[in-house]
C-alpha positions in Angstrom: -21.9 -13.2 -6.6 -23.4 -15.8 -9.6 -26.5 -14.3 -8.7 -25.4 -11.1 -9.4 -23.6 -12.0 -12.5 -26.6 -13.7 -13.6 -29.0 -10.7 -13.3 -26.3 -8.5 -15.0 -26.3 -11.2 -18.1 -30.1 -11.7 -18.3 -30.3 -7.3 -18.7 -27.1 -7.6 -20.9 -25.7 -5.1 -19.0 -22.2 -7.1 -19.2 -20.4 -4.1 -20.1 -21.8 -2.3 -16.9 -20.2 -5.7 -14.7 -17.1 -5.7 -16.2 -16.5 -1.7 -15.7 -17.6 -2.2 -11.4 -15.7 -5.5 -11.8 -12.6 -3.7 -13.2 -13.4 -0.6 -11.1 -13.4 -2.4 -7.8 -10.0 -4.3 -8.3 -8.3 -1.1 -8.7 -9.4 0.3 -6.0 -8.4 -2.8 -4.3 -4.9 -2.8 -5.6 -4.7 0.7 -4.8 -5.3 0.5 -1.5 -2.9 -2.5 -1.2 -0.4 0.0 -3.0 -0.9 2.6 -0.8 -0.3 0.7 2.5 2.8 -1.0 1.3 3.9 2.5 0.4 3.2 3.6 4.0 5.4 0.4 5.5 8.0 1.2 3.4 8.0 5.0 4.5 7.7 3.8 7.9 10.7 1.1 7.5 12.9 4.0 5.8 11.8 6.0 8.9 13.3 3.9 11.2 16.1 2.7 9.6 17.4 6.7 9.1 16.1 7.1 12.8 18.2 4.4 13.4 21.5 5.9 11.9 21.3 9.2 13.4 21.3 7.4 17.1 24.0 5.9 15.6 26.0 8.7 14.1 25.2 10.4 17.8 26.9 7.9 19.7 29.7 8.2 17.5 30.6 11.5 17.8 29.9 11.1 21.8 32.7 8.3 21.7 34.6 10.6 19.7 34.6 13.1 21.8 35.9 11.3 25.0 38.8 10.7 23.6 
């Protein structure tokens, strides 16, 4: 990486290193977005899988009575 930043400073193509600098970390932090957005999706998925198992047992105790 130095050497990179190096050859970008010798050119003076700074602005050009900043712009991939600032393009690659947000593409990094959206991609770190996008798959804690797909956990949480995944833990809400359970969770309301979760409560309609729960809601059917329920109404099957219910029932017996």
């Amino acid at each position: 990486m130095p050497d990179l930043i190096r050859t970008f400073s010798e050119r003076g193509d700074l602005a050009h290193l900043a712009l991939f600098l600032w393009a690659a970390s947000s593409s990094g932090l959206l991609l770190f977005a996008l798959r804690e957005l797909a956990a949480a999706t995944r833990r809400f998925d359970d969770f309301v899988r979760e409560l309609s198992r729960f809601n059917e047992r329920q109404m099957t105790a219910r029932s017996r009575r």
